[in-house]
C-alpha distance (Angstrom), angle and dihedral (degrees) to the residues before:
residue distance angle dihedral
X1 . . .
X2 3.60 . .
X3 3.87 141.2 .
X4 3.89 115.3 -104.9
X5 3.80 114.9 168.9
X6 3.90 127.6 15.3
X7 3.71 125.0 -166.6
X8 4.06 120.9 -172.1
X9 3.88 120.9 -178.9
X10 3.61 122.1 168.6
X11 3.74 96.1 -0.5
X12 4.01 120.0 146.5
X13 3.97 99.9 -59.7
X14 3.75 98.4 -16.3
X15 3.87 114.8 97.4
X16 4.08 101.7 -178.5
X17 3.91 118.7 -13.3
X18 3.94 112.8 158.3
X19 4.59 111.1 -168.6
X20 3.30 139.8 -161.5
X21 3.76 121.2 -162.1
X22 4.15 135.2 -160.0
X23 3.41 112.4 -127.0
X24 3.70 95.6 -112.6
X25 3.66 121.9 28.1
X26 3.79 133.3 12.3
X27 3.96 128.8 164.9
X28 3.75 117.9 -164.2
X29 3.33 110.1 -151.6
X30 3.73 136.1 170.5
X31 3.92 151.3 102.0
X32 4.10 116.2 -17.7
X33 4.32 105.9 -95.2
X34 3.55 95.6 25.5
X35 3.58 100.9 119.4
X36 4.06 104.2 -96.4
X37 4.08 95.1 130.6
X38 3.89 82.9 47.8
X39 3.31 94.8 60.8
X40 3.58 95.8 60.8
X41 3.90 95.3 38.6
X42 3.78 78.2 61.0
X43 3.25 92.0 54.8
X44 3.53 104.7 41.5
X45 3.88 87.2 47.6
X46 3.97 90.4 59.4
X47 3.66 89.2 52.4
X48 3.81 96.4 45.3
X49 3.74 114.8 42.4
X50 3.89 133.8 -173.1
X51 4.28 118.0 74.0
X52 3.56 117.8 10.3
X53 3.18 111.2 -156.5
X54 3.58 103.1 148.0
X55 3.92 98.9 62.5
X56 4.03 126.7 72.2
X57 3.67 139.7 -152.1
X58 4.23 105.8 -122.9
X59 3.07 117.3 -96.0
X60 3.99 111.7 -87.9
X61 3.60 94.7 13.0
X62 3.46 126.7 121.4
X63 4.00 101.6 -137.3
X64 4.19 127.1 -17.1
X65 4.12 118.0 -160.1
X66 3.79 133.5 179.7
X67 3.67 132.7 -144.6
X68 3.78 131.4 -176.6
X69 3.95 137.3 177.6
X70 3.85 116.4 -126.4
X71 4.24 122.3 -160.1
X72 3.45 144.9 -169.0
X73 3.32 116.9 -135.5
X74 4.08 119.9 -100.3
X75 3.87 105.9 -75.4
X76 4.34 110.8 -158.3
X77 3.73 88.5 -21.3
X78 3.74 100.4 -54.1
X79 3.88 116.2 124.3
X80 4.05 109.3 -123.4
X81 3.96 108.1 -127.6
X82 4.11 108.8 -112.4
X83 3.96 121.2 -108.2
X84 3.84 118.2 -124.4
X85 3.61 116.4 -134.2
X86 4.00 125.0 -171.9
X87 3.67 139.4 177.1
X88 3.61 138.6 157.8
X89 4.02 127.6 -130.7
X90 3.82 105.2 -151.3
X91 3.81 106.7 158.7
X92 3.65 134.3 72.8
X93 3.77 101.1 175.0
X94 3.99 115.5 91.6
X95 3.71 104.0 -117.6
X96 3.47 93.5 35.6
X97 4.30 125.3 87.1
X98 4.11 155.2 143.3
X99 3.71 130.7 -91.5
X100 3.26 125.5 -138.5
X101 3.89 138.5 179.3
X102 3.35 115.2 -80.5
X103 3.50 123.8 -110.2
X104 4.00 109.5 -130.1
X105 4.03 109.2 -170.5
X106 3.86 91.4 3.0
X107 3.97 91.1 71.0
X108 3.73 84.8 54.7
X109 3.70 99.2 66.2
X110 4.08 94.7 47.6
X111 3.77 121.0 91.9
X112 3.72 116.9 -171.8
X113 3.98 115.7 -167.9
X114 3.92 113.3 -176.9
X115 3.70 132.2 -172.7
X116 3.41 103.6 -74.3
X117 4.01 96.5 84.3
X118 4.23 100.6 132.2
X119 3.84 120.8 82.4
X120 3.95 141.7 -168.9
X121 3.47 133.9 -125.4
X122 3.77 104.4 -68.4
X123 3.80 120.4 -179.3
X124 3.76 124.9 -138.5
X125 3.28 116.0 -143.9
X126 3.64 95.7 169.5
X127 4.08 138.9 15.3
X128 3.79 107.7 -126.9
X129 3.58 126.5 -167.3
X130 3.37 130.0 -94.1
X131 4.11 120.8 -66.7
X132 3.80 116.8 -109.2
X133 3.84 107.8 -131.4
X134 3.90 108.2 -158.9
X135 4.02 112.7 -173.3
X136 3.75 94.6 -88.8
X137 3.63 99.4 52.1
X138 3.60 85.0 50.3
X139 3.87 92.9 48.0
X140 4.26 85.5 45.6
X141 3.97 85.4 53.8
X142 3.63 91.7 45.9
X143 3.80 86.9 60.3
X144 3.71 105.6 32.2
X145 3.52 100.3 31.4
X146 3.70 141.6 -88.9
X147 4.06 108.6 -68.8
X148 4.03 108.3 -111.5
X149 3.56 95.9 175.5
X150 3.87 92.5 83.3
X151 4.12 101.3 63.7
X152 3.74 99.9 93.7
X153 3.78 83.2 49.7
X154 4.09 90.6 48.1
X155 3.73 95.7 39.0
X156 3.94 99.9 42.8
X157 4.09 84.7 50.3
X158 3.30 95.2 50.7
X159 4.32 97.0 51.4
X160 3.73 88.8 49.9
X161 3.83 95.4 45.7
X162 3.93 89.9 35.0
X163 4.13 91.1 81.9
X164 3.81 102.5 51.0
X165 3.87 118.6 81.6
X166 3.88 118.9 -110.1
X167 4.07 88.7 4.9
X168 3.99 90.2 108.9
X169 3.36 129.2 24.6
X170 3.89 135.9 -113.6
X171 4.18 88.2 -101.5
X172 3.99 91.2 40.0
X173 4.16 87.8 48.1
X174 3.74 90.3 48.9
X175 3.48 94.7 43.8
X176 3.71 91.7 46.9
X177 3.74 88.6 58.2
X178 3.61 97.4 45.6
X179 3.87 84.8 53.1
X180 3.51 93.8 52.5
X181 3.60 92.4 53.1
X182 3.60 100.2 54.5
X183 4.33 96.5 78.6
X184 3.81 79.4 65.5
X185 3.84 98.5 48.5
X186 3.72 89.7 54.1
X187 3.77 94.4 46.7
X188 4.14 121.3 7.6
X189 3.54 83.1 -154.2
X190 3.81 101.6 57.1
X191 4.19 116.8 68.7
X192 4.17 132.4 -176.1
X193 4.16 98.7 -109.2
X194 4.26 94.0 176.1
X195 3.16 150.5 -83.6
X196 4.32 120.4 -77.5
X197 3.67 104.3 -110.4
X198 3.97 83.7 -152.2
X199 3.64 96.7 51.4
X200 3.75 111.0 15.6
X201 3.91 84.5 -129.6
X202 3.95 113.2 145.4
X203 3.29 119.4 -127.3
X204 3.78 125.1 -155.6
X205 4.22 119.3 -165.8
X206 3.62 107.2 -132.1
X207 4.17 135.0 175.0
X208 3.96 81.9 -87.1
X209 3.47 103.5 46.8
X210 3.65 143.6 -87.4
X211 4.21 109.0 -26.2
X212 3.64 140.9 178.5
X213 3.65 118.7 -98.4
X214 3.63 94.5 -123.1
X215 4.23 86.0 52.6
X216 3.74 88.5 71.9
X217 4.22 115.4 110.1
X218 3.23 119.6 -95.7
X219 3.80 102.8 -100.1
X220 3.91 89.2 47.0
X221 4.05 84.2 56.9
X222 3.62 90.6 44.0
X223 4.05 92.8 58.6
X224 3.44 99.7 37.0
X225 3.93 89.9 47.4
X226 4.08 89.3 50.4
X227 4.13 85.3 42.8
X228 3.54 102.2 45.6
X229 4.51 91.8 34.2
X230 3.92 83.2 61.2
X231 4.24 97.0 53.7
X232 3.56 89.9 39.4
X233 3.55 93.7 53.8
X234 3.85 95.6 33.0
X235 4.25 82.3 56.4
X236 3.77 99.4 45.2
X237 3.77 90.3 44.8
X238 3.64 99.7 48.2
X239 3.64 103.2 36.5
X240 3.66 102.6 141.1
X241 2.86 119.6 69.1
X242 4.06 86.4 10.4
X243 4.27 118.6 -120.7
X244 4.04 116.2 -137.9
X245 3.94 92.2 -132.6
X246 3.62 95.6 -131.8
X247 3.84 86.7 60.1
X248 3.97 82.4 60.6
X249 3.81 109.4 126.2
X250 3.72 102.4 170.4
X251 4.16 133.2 104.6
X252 3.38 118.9 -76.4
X253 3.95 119.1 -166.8
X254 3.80 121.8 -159.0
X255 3.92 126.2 -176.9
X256 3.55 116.2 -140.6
X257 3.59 95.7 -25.1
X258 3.57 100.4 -166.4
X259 3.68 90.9 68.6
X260 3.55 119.6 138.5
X261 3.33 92.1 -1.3
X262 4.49 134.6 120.4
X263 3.62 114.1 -110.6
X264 3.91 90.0 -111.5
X265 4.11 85.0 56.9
X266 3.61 91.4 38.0
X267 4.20 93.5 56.4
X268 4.54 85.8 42.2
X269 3.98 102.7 46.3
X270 3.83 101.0 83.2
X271 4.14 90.4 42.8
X272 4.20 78.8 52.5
X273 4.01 94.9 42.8
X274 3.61 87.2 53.8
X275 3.55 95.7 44.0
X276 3.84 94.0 51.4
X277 3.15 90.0 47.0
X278 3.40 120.2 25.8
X279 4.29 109.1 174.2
X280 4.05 97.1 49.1
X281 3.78 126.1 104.3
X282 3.82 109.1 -126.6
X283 3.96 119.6 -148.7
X284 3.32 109.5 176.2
X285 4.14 147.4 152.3
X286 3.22 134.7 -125.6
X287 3.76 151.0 175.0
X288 3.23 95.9 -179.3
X289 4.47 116.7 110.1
X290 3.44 85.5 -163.7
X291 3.75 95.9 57.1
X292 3.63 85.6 51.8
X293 3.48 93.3 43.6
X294 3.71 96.2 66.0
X295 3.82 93.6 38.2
X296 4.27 125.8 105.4
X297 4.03 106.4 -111.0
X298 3.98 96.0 -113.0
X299 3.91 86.5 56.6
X300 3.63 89.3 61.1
X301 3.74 115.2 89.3
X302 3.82 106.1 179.8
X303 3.75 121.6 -169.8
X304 3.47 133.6 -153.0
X305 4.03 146.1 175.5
X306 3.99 113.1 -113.5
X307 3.84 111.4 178.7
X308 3.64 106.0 -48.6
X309 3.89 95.7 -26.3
X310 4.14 138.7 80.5
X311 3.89 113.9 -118.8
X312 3.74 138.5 176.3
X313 3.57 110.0 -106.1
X314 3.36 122.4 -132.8
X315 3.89 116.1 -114.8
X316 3.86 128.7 -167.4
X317 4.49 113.4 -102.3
X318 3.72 107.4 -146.3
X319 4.28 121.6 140.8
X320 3.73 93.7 -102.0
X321 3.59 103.2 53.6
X322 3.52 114.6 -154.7
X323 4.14 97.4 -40.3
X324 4.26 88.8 116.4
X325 3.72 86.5 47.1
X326 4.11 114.0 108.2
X327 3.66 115.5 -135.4
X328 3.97 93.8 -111.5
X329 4.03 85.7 48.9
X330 3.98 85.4 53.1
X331 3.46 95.9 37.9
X332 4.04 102.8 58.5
X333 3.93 99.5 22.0
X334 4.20 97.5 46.7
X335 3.87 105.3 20.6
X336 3.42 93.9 36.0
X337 4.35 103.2 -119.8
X338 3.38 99.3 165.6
X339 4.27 89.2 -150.5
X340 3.75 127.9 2.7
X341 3.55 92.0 -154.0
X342 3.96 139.7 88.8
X343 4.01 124.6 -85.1
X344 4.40 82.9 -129.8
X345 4.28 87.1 45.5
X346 3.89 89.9 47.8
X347 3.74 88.3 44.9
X348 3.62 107.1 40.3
X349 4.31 87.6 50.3
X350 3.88 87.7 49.3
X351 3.91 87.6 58.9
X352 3.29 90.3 46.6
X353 3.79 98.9 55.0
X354 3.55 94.1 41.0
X355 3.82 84.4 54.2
X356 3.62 91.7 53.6
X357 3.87 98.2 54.3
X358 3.62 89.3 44.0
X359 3.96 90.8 51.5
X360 3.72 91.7 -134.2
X361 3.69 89.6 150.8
X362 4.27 84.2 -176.0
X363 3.54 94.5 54.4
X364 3.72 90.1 47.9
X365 3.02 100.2 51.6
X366 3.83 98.0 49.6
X367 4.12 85.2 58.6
X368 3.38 89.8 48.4
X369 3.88 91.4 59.6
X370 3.10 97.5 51.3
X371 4.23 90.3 45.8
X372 3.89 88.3 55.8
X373 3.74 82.3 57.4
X374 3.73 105.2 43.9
X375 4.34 93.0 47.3
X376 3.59 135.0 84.9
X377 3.27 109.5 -90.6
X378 3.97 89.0 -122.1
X379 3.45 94.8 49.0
X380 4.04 116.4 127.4
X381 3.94 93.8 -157.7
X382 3.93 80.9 80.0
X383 3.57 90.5 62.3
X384 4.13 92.5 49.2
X385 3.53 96.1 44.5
X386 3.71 90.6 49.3
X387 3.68 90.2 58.8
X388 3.74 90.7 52.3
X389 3.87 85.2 54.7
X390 3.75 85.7 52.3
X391 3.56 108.9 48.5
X392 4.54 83.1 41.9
X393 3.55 81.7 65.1
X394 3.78 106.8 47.8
């Protein structure tokens, strides 16, 4: 099942915004308060159900609503109809909200993954069992995001059960593996080694050595804990009759997924999202050009402000996407930066120019100074605005 259409009026600071989405990937990108993390807490909400507490009317508006289109996927050549889905967004005080139905088997096939995606070392003093997940604490995760802090738990349980015939089952084994395998996709040079019978601490073989899991940088923890949240919850949701997690064919929502992570990470996690897991819908957002640099154009979705309203703007189709595009090129013409430069760069070249067509060579000069100072030291505007210096003073 995956998400189609989605139409927003009247919905925190979006007025009218209509999507369409590819059946794999899509990155919303765009300026900071334009409604990207709304998006997906519309989402999420159609998926969930019950209390809403987490959406608002806009401001000065009498009522906002939501409606989206849901689909199977094709089945033996044979389009599957789409799924309306409505609900209305009434309140605009905090502790006030709408009900709505609740959504049954549709909550099951949402994942929501929020912020909050790093952890601390945590010990485990025990391996519990695994969390029953009754449709509202589904519909609850749906809203508030899926709960990370439970992997170590998952993962540990599953290495000690994994040797012992009949403890897991066929899905749980080849889930297991698939888990194992992901330190490796990440990094070729980073392996699972075990887990300390002593301590139940995992241990991951690395170019150093042998390391705690926890040890691990930041970004490293940040994809594993978005890898490993998504099998865990994909197990405890679909327990019977169990779901091999690259069968998965659901939505998964991601918020700003290149946090935490290097700008070489940052431009491979989608290609790595899909490859784990190859049958979900991704929505996600990102600030990130180099995200969007590595991305196919219709899994862009690039907003904008247009007068008083939020539209979809319009993006070039060609076969290479946006890979030839430099980060200041995807920067201001997809996200929407209006200048990728400093308020003292923007300045001091101003000066300059104005310098120029006064023919103050003096003045000039003085800018220029301080432009040789403020550029890369590669940078072959030097070389033009030195020849403006030079024909000023002839």
């Amino acid at each position: 099942m995956h998400l189609t259409k989605l139409n927003i009026n009247n919905v925190g600071g979006i007025d009218s915004l209509s999507l369409k989405f590819s059946r794999k990937m899509n990155l919303i990108c765009g300026p900071n308060g334009i409604g990207k993390t709304t998006i997906l807490e519309c989402i999420a909400q159609m998926y969930a159900g019950e209390k809403n507490l987490i959406l608002k009317k806009r401001v000065n508006s009498e009522r906002g609503g939501v409606t989206g289109f849901t689909a199977a996927d094709a089945k033996d050549g044979e389009v599957v109809a789409e799924t309306k889905h409505q609900y209305n967004v009434s309140f605009f005080v905090p502790t006030e909200g709408d009900y709505s139905a609740g959504k049954g088997e549709l909550s099951k096939y949402l994942l929501s993954l929020k912020v909050a995606r790093t952890f601390s070392y945590k010990s485990l003093v025990s391996v519990s069992k695994d969390a029953e997940k009754a449709a509202h604490t589904i519909s609850n995760e749906n809203k508030n995001g899926v709960n990370l802090d439970e992997v170590k738990n998952w993962f540990v349980n599953r290495y000690l059960y994994s040797p012992h015939k009949g403890a897991l089952t066929p899905a749980q084994k080849h889930n297991f593996n698939i888990s194992k395998s992901f330190f490796g996709i990440l990094n070729s040079d980073y392996s699972f080694s075990r887990v300390d019978a002593a301590s139940n601490e995992i241990m991951v073989n690395t170019p150093a050595g042998e390391i705690y899991y926890e040890y691990l940088s930041s970004g490293f923890k940040s994809c594993l804990s978005i890898l490993f949240g998504i099998v865990k919850e994909l197990e405890f949701r679909f327990r019977n009759p169990g779901l091999k997690v690259d069968q998965f064919d659901g939505v998964i929502l991601i918020d700003e997924v290149e946090l935490h992570l290097h700008p070489e990470w940052q431009a491979r996690i989608c290609n790595i999202l899909k490859e784990a897991f190859p049958k979900a819908q991704y929505i996600v957002t990102t600030h990130s050009p180099h995200v969007i640099q590595s991305a196919q154009p219709e899994e862009v979705i690039a907003l904008e402000p247009r007068g008083d309203s939020i539209v979809r703007r319009e993006l070039p189709s060609t076969k290479y996407g946006f890979q030839g595009w430099t980060v200041e090129e995807v920067l201001i013409d997809i996200m929407g930066m209006h200048d990728t430069r400093t308020n003292v760069y923007a300045a001091t070249l101003n000066d300059f120019e104005q310098a120029v067509d006064r023919e103050d060579f003096i003045a000039a000069s003085e800018s220029y100074n301080k432009l040789d100072e403020l550029l890369h030291p590669e940078n072959h505007l030097r070389k033009l605005l030195a020849f403006q210096l030079g024909a000023l003073r002839e």
